[in-house]
Rosetta silent file (secondary structure, phi, psi, omega in degrees, C-alpha in Angstrom):
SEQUENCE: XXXXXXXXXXXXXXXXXXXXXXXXXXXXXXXXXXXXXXXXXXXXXXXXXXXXXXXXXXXXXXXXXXX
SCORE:     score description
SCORE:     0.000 S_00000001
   1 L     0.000  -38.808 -177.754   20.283   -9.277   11.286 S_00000001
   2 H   -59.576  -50.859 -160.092   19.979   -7.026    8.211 S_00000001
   3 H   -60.146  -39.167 -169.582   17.258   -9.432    6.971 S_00000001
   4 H   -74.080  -15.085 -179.520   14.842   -8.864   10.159 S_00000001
   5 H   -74.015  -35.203   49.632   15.593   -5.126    9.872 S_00000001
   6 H    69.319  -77.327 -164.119   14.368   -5.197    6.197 S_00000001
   7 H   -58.845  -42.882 -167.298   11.424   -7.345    7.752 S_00000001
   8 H   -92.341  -14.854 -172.163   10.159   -5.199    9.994 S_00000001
   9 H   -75.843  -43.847  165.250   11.033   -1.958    8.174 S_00000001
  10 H   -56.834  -14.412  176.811    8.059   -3.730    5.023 S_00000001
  11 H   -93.167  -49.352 -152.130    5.712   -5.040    7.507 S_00000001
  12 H   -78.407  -50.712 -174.258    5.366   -1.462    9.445 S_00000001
  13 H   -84.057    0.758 -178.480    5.259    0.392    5.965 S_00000001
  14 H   -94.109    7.273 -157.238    2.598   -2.329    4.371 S_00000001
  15 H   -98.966  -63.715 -176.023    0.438   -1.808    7.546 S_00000001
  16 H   -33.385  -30.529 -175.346    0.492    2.372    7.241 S_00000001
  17 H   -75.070  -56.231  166.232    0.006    2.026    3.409 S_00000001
  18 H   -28.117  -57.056 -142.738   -3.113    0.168    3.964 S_00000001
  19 H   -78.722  -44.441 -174.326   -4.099    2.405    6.807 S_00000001
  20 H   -68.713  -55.986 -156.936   -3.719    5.291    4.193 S_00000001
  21 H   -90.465   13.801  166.013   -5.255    4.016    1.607 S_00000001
  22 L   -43.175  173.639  148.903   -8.814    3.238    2.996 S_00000001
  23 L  -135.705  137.215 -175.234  -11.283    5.763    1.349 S_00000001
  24 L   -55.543  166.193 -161.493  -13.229    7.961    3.507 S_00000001
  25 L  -114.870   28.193  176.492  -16.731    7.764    2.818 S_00000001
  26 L  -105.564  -20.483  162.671  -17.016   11.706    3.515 S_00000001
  27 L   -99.366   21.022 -179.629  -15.867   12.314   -0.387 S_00000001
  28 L   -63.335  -44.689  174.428  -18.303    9.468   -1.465 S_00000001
  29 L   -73.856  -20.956 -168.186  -21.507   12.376   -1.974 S_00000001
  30 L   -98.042  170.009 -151.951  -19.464   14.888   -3.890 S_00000001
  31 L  -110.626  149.228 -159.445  -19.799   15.132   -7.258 S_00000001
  32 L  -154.220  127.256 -177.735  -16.479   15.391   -9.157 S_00000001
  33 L   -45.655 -170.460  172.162  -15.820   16.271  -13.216 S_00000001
  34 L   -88.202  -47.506 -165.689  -14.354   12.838  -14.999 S_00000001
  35 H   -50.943  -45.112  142.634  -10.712   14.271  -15.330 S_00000001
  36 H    -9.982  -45.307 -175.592  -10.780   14.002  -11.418 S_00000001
  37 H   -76.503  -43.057  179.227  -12.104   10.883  -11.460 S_00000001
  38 H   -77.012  -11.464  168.194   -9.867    9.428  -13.289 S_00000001
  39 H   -78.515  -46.627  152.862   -6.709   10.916  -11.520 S_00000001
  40 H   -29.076  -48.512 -170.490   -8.326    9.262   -8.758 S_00000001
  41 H   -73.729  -36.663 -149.001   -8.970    5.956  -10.206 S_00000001
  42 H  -106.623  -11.178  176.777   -4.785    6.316  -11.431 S_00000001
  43 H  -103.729  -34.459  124.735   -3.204    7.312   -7.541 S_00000001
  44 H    -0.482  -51.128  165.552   -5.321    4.740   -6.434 S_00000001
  45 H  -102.567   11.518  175.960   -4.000    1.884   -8.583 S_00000001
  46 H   -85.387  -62.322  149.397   -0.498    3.411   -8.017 S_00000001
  47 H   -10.653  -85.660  161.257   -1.513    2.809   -4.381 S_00000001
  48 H   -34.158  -92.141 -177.970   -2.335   -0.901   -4.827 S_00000001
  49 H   -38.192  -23.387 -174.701    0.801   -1.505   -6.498 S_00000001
  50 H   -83.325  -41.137 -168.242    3.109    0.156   -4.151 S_00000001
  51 H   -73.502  -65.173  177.564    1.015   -2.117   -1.355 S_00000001
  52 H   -40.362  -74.606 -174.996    1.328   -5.038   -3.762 S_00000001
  53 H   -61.399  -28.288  160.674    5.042   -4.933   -4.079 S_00000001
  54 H   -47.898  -67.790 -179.201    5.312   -4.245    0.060 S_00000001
  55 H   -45.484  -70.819 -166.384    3.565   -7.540    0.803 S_00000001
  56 H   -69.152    6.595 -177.704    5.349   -9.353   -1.329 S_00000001
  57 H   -98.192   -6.478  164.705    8.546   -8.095   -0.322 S_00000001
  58 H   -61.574  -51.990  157.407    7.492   -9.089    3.403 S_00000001
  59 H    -9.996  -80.568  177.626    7.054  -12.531    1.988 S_00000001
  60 H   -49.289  -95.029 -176.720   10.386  -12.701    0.488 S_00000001
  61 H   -43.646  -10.810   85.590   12.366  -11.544    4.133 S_00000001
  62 H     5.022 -104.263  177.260    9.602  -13.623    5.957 S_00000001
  63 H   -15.340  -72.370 -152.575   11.246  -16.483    3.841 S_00000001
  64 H   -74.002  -19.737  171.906   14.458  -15.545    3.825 S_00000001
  65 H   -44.076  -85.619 -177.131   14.462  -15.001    7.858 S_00000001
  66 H   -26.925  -40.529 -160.155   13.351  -19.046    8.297 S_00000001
  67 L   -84.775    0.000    0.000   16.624  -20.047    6.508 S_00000001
């Protein structure tokens, strides 16, 4: 029982982290120094990873549910 709560609490936060982390095409025209850019480019691959490690922990409880 623990396992499907676990399941469903990682599927519900990997769908919102997605959902968050589209990027809006309304800051695509402005023009931004580099030290911006690159704090961008770094929450952004923070992002990904955080996503990354969601999925796969959906996987795992996914998995471990079937046994």
């Amino acid at each position: 029982m623990l396992v499907k709560f676990f399941w469903y609490i990682f599927s519900l936060l990997t769908v919102f982290l997605v959902l968050l982390n589209t990027p809006s095409s309304s800051n695509m025209g402005v023009s931004i120094n580099k030290s911006q850019l690159f704090n961008l480019q770094s929450k952004k691959l923070f992002m990904q990873k955080v996503v990354a490690f969601n999925v796969f922990m959906f996987f795992i409880f996914t998995i471990l549910s079937l046994i």
